[in-house]
PAZAPA-4460 file (N, C-alpha, C; in steps of 0.05 Angstrom, whole numbers, plus 32768, in hexadecimal, padded with zeros to 4 digits):
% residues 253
    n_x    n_y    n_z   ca_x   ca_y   ca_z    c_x    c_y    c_z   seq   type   mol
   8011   7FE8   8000   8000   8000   8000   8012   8019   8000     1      X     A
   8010   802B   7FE7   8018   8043   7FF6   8004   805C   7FF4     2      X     A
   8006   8072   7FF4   7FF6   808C   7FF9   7FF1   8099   8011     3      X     A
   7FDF   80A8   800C   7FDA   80B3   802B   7FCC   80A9   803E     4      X     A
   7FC8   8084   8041   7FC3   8076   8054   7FD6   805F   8054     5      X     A
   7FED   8065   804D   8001   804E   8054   8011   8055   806D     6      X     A
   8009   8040   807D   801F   803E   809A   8036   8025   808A     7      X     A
   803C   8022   807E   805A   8013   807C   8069   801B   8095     8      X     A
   807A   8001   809D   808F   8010   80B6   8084   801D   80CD     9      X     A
   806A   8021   80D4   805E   8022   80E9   8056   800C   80FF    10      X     A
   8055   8011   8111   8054   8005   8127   803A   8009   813B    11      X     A
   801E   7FFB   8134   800A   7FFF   8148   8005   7FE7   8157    12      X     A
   7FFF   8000   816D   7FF4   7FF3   8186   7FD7   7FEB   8185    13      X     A
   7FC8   7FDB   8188   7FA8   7FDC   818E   7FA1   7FD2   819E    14      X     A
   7F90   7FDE   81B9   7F90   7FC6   81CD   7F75   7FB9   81CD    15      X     A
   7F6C   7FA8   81D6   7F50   7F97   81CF   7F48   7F97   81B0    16      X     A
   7F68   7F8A   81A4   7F6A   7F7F   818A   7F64   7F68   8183    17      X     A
   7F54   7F4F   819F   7F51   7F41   8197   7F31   7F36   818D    18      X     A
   7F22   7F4B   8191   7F10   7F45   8188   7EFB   7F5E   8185    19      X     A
   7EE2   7F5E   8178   7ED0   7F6F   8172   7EDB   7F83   8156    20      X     A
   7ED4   7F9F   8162   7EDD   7FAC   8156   7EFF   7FB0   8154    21      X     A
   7F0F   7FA5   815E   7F2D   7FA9   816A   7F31   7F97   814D    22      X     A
   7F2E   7F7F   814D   7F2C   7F6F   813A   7F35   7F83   8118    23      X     A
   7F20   7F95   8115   7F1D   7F98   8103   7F34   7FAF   80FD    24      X     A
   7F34   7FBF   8117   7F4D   7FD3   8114   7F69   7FC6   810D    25      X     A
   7F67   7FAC   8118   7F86   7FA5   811A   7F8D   7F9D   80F8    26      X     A
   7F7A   7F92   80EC   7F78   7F87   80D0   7F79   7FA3   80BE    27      X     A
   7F69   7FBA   80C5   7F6C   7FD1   80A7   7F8A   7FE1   80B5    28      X     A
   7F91   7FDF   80C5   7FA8   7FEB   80CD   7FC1   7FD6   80C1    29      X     A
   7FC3   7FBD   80C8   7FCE   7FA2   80BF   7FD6   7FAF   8099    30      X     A
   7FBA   7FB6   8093   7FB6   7FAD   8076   7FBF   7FC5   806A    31      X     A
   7FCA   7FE2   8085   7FCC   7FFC   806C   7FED   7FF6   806C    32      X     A
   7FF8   7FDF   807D   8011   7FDF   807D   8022   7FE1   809A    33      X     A
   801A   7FE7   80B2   801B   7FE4   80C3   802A   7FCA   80D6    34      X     A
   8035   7FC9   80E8   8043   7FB1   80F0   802C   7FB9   810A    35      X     A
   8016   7FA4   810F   8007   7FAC   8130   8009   7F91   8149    36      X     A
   800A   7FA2   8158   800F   7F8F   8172   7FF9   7F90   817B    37      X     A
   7FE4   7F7D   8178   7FD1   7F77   817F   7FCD   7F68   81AA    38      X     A
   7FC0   7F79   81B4   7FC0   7F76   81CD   7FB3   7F7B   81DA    39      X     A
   7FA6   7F64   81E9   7F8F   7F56   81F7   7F9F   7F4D   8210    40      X     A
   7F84   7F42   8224   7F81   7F3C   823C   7F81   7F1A   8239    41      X     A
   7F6E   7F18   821C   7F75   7EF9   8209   7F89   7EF4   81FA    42      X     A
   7FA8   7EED   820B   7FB6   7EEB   81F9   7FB4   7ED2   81DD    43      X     A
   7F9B   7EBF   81E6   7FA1   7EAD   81CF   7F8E   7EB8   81BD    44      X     A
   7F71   7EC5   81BC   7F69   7ED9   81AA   7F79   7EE7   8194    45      X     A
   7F87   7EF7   81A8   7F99   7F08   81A0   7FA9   7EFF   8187    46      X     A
   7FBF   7EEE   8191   7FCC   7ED4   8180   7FB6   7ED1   8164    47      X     A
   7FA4   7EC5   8167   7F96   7EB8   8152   7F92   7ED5   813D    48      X     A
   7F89   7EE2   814D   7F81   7EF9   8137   7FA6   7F06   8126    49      X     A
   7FB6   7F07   8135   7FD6   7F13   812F   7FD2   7EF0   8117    50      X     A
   7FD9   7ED8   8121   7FEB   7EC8   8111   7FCE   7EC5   80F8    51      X     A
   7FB5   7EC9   80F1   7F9E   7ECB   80DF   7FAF   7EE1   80CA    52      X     A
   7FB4   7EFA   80D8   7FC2   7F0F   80C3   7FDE   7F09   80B8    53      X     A
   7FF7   7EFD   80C9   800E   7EF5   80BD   8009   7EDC   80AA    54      X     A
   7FF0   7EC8   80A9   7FF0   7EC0   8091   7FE7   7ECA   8077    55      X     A
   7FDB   7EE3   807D   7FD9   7EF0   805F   7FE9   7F00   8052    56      X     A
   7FFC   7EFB   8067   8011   7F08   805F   8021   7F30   806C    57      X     A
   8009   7F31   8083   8011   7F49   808F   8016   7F44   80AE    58      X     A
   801B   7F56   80B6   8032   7F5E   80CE   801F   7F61   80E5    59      X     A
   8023   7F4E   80FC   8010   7F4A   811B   801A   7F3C   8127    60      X     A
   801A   7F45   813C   802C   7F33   8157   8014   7F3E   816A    61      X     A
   8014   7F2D   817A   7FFA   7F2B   819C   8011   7F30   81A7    62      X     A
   8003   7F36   81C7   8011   7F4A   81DA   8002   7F4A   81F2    63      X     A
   7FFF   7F3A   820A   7FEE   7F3A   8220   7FF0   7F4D   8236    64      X     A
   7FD9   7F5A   823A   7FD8   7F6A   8249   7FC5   7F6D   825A    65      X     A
   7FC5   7F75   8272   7FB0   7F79   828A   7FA8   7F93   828C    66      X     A
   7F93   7F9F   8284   7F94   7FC6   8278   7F8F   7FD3   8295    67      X     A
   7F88   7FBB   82AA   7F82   7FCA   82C1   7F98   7FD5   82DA    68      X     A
   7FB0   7FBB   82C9   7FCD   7FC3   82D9   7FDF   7FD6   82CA    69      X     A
   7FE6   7FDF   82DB   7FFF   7FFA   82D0   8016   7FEC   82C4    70      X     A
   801C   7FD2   82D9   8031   7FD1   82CF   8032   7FAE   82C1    71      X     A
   8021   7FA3   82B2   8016   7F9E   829A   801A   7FAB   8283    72      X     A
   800B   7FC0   8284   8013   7FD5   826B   8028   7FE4   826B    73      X     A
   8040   7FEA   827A   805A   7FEE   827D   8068   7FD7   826A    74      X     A
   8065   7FC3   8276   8076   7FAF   8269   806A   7FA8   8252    75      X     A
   8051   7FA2   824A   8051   7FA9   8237   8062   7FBA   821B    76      X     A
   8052   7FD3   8220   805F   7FE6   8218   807B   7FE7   820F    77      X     A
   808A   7FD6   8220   80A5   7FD7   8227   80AC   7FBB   8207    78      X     A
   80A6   7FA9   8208   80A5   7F95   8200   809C   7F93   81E1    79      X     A
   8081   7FAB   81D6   807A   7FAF   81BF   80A4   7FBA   81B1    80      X     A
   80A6   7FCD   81C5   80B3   7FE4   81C1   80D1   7FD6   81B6    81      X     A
   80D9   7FBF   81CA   80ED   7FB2   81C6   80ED   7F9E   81AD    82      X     A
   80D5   7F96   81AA   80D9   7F7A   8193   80D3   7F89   8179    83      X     A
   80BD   7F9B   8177   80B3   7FA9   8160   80BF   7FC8   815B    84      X     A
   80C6   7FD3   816D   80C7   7FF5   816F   80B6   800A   8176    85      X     A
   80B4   801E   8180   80A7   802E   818F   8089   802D   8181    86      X     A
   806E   8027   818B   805A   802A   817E   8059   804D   816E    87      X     A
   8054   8047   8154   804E   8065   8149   802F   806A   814E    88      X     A
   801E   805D   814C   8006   805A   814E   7FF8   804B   816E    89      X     A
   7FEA   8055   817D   7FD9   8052   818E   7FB7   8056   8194    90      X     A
   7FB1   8038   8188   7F96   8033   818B   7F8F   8034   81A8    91      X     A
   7F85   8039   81B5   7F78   8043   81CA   7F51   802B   81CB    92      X     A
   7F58   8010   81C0   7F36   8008   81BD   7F2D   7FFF   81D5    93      X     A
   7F3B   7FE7   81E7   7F2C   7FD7   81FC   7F20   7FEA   8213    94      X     A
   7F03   7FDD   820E   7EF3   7FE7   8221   7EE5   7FD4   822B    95      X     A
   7ED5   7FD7   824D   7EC8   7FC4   8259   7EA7   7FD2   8252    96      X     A
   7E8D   7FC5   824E   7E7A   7FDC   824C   7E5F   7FCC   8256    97      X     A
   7E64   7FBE   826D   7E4D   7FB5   827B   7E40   7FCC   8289    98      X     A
   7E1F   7FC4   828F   7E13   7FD8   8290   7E0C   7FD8   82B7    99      X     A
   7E01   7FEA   82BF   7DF7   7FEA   82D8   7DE9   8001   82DB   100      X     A
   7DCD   8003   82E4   7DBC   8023   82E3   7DBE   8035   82F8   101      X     A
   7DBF   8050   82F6   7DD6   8063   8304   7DCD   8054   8329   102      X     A
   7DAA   8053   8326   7DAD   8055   8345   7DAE   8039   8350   103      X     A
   7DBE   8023   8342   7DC1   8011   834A   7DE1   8009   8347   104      X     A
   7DF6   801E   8346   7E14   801C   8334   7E1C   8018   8350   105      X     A
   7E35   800F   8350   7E44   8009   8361   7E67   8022   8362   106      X     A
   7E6F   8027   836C   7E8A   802B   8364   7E9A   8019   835E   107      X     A
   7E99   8005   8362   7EA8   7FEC   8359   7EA6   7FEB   8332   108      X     A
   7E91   7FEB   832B   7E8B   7FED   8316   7E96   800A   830D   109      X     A
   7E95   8018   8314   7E98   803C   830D   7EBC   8034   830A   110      X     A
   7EC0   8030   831F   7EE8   802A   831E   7EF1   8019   8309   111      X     A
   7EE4   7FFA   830A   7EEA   7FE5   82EB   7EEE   7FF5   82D6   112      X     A
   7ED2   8005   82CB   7ED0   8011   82B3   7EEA   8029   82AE   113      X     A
   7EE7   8037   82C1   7EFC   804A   82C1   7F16   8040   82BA   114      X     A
   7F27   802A   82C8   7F3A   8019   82CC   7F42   801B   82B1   115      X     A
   7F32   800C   829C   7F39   8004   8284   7F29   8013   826B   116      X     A
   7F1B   8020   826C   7F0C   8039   8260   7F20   804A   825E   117      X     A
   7F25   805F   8278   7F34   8072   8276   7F59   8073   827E   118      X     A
   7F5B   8067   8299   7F6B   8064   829C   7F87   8052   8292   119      X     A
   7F80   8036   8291   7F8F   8031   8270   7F98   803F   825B   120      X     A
   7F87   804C   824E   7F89   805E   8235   7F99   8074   8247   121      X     A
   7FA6   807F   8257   7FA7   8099   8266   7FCC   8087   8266   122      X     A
   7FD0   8071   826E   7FEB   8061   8277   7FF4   805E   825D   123      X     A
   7FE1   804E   8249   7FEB   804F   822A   7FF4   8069   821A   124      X     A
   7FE3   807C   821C   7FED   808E   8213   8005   8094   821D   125      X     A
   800B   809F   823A   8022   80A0   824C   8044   8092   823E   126      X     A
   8040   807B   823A   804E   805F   8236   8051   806A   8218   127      X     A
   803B   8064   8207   8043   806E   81ED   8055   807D   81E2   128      X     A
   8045   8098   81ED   8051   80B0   81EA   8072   80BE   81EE   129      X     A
   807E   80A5   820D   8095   80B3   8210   80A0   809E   81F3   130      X     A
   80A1   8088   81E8   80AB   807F   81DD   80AA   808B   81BC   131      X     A
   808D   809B   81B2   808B   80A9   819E   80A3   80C2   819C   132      X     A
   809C   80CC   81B5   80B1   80E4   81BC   80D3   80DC   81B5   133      X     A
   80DC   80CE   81BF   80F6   80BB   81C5   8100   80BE   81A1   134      X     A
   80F1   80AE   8197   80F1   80A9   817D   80F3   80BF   8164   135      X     A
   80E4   80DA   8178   80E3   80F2   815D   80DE   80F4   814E   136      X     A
   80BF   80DE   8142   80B9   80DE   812A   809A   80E5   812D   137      X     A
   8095   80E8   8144   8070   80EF   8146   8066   80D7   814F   138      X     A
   804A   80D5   8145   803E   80C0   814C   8020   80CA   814C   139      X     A
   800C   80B5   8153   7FF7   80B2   814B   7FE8   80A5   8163   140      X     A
   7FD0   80B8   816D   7FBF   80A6   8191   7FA3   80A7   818A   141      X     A
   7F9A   8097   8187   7F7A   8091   817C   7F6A   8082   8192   142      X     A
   7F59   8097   819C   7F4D   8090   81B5   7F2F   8084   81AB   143      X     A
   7F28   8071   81B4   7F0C   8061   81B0   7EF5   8064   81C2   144      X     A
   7EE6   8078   81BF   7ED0   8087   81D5   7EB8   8073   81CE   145      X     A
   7EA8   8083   81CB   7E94   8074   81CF   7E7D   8087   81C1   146      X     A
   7E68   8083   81AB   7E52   8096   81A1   7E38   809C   81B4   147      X     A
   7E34   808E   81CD   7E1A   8099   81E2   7E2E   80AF   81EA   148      X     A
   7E41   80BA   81EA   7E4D   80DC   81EF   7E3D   80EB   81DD   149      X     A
   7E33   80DF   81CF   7E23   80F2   81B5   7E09   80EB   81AD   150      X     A
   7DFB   80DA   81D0   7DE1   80D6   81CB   7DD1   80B7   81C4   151      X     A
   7DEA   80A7   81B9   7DE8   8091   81B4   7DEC   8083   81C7   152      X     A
   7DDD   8079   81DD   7DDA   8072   81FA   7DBC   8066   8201   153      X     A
   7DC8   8053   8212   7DB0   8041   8226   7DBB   8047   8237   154      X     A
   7D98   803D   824B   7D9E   803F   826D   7DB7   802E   8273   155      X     A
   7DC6   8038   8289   7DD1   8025   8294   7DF4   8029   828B   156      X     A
   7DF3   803A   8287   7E13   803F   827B   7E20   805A   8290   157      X     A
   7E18   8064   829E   7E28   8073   82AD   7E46   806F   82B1   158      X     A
   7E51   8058   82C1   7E69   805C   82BF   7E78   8056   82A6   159      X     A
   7E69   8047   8286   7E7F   8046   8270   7E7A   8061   8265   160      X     A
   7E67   8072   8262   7E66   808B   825E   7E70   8096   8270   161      X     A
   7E7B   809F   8286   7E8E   80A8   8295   7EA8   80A4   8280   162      X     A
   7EAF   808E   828C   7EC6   8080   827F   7ED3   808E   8265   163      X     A
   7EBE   8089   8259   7EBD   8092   8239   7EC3   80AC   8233   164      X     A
   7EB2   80C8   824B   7EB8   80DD   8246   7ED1   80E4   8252   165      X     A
   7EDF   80D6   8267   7EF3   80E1   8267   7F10   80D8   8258   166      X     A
   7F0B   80BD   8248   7F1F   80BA   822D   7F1B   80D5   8217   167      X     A
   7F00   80DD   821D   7EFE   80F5   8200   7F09   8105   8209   168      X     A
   7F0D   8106   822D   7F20   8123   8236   7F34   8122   8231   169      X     A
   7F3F   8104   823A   7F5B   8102   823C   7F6F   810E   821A   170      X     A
   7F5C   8106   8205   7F5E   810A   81E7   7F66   8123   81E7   171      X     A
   7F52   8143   81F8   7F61   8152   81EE   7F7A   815C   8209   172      X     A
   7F79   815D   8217   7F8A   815D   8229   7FA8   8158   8213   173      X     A
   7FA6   813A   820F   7FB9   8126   8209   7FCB   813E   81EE   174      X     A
   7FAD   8136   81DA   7FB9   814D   81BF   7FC8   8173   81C5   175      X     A
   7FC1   817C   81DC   7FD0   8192   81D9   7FE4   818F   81EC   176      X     A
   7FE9   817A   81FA   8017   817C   81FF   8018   8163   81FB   177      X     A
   8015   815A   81DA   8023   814B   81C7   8027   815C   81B0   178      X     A
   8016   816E   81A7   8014   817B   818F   803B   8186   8191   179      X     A
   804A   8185   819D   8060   8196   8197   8070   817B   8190   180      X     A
   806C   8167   8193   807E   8155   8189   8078   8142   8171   181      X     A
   8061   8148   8167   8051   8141   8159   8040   8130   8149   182      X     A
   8037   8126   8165   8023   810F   8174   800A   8119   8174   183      X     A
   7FFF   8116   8162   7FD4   8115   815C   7FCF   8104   816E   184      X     A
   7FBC   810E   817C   7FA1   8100   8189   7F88   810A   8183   185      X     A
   7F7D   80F2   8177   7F5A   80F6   8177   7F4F   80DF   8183   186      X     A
   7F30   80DF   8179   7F1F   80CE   8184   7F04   80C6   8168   187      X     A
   7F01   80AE   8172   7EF7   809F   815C   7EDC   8097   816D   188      X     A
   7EBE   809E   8166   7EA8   8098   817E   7E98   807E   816A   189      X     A
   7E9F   806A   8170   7E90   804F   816A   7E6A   8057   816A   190      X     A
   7E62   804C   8152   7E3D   8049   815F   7E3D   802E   8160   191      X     A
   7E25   8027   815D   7E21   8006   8164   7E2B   7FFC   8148   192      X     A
   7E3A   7FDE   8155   7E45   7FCB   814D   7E43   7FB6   815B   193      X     A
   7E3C   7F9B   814E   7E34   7F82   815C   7E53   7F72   8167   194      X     A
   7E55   7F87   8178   7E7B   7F6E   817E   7E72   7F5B   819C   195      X     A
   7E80   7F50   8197   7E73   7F3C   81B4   7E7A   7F4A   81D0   196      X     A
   7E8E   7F67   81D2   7E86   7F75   81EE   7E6B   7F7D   81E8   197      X     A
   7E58   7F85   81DA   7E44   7F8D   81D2   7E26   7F7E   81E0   198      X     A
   7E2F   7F6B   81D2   7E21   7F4B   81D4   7E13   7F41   81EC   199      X     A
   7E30   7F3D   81F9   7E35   7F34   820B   7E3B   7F42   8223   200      X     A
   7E39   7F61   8226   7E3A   7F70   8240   7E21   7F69   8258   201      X     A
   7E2C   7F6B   8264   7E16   7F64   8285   7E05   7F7A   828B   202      X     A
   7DED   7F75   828D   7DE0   7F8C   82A6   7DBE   7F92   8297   203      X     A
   7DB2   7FA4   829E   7D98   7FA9   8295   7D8E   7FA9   8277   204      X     A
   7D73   7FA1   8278   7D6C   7FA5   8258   7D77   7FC4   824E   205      X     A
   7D88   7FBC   822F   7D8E   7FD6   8222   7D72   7FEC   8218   206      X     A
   7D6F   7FFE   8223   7D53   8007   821E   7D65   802E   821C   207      X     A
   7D5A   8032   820A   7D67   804F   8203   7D6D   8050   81E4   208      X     A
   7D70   806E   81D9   7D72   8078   81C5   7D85   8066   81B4   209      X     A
   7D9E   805B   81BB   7DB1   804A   81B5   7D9F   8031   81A8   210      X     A
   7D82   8025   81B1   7D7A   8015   8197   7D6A   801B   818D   211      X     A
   7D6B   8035   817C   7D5C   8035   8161   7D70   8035   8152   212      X     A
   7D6D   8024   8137   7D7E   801A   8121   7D84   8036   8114   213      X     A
   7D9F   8039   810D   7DB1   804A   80FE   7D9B   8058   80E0   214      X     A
   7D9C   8068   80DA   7D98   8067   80BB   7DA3   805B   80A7   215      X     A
   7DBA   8053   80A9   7DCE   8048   8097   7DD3   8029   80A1   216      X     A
   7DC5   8017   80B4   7DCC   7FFE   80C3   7DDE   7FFE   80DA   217      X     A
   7DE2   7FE8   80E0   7DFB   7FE9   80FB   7E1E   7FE0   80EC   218      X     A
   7E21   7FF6   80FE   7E44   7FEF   80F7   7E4E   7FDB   80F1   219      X     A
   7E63   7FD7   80EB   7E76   7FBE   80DD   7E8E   7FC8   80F1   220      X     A
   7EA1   7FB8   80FA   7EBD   7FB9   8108   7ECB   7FCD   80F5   221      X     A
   7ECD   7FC0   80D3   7EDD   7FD4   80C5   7ED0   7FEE   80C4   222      X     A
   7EB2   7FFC   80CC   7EB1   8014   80C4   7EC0   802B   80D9   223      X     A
   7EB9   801B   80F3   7ECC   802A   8104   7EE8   8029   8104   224      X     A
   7EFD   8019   80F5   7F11   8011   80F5   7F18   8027   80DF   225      X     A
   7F03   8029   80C4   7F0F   803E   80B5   7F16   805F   80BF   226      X     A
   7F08   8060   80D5   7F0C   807D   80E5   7F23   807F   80F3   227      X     A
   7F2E   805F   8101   7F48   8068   810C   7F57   806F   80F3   228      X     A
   7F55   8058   80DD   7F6B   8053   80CE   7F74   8079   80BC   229      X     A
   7F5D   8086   80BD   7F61   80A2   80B3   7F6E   80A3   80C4   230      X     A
   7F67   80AF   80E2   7F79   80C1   80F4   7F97   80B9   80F4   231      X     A
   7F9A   809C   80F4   7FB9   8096   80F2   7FC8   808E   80D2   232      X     A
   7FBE   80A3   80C2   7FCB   80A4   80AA   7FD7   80BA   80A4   233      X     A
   7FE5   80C0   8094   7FF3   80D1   808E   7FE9   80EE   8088   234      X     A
   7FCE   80E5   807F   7FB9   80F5   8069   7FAE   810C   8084   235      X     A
   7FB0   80FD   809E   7FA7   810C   80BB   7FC2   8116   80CB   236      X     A
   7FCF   8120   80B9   7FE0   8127   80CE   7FDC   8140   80E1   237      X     A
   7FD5   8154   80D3   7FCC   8167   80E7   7FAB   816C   80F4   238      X     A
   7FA4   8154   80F1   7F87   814F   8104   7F97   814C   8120   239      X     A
   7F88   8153   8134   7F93   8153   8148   7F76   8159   815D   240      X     A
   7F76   814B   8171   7F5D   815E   8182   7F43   8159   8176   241      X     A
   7F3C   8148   8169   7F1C   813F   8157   7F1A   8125   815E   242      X     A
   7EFB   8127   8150   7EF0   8119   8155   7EE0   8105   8141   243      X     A
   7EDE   80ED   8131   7ECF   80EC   811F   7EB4   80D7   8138   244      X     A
   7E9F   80D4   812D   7E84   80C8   8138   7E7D   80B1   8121   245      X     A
   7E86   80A0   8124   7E77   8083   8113   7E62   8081   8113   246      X     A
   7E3D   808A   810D   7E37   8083   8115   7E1C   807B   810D   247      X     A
   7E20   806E   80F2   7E0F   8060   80DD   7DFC   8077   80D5   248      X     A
   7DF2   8096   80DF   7DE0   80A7   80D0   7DD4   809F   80F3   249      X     A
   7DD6   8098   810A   7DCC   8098   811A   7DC4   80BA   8123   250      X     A
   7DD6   80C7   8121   7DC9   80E5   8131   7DB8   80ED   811A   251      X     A
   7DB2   80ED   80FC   7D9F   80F1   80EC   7D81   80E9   80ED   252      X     A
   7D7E   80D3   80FF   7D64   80CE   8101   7D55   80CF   8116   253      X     A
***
């Protein structure tokens, strides 16, 4: 691939690459040329989806990680950095998004979500970043929010909407003391997509604006994957601080 979406010689990170939507990021990033370290909590997931892409002939290695320990994602980090080279690219996807209704939430639940929602993404970036910096060539942080920030919501999401809004903070925070070394951060807001966190999340019937059907249908893994795959191309280099909304024509109807 070349043009203004070829990562050749790049280096992405994605974390909860091994399945759903992560899946699909790790494959159009894989496919613009990219070398990705796919990394999950499932390291044999993980594996299957990395050694599925090195038989077609592109570049994935798995990478186990615990998003709720610091120093998990240290070594990590440490480990992409040593076998592959400093991530240029930082997918920001694993999220937890079981539900609980506000006057029945726990803080236990409020802390989980946070843990790996925000704070993860807050260590990755951290970790990333000194290594983007180190390197002097820029780099690329693509944070994975969430579309009920924009209305697309059921009961019962308080703390992943918490969660969620404060990855969109962290985004601009993040983008204006990176902008001098010249490290983009944006954010990419998923609508519905049938991935098995989806599926399969715990807690009350989904009842809210979030299910009436899109105008355009429900997402595909790759449509949200094509939104990172802009921000971390070449073609985005001076996007910085934005935001795109996936979100099938959902706010149109």
């Amino acid at each position: 691939m070349s043009g203004p979406f070829d990562l050749t010689g790049r280096v992405a990170l994605v974390t909860g690459g091994a399945s759903g939507i992560g899946v699909g990021m790790v494959r159009m990033l894989a496919e613009a040329g990219a070398t990705v370290a796919v990394a999950d909590r499932d390291y044999g997931g993980a594996e299957r989806v990395a050694a599925g892409l090195r038989a077609e002939g592109l570049q994935a290695h798995a990478f186990a990680v615990e998003l709720a320990d610091e120093a998990s994602i240290v070594e990590m980090v440490a480990a992409i950095t040593g076998w592959l080279g400093a991530p240029w690219i930082l997918v920001n996807n694993a999220g937890v998004q079981d539900r609980q209704l506000l006057l029945e939430g726990t803080a236990e639940e409020w802390d989980r979500n946070n843990a790996i929602n925000a704070r993860a993404p807050f260590l990755l970036t951290r970790e990333c970043a000194r290594g983007m910096i180190a390197s002097g060539n820029g780099g690329r942080i693509i944070n994975v929010a969430s579309c009920s920030l924009r209305g697309q919501a059921i009961k019962g999401l308080a703390s992943y909407m918490g969660s969620k809004g404060a990855l969109a903070a962290l985004t601009k925070a993040s983008a204006l003391e990176l902008a001098e070394h010249g490290i983009t951060v944006n954010t990419v807001l998923p609508g519905g997509v049938a991935s098995p966190g989806a599926i399969n999340a715990k807690g009350p019937e989904a009842v809210g604006p979030a299910r009436r059907m899109p105008a355009l249908g429900m997402c595909e893994p790759s449509d949200i994957a094509g939104a990172v795959l802009y921000f971390a191309a070449p073609i985005a280099r001076y996007c910085t601080n934005q935001t795109i909304c996936v979100d099938a024509g959902w706010s149109v109807t």
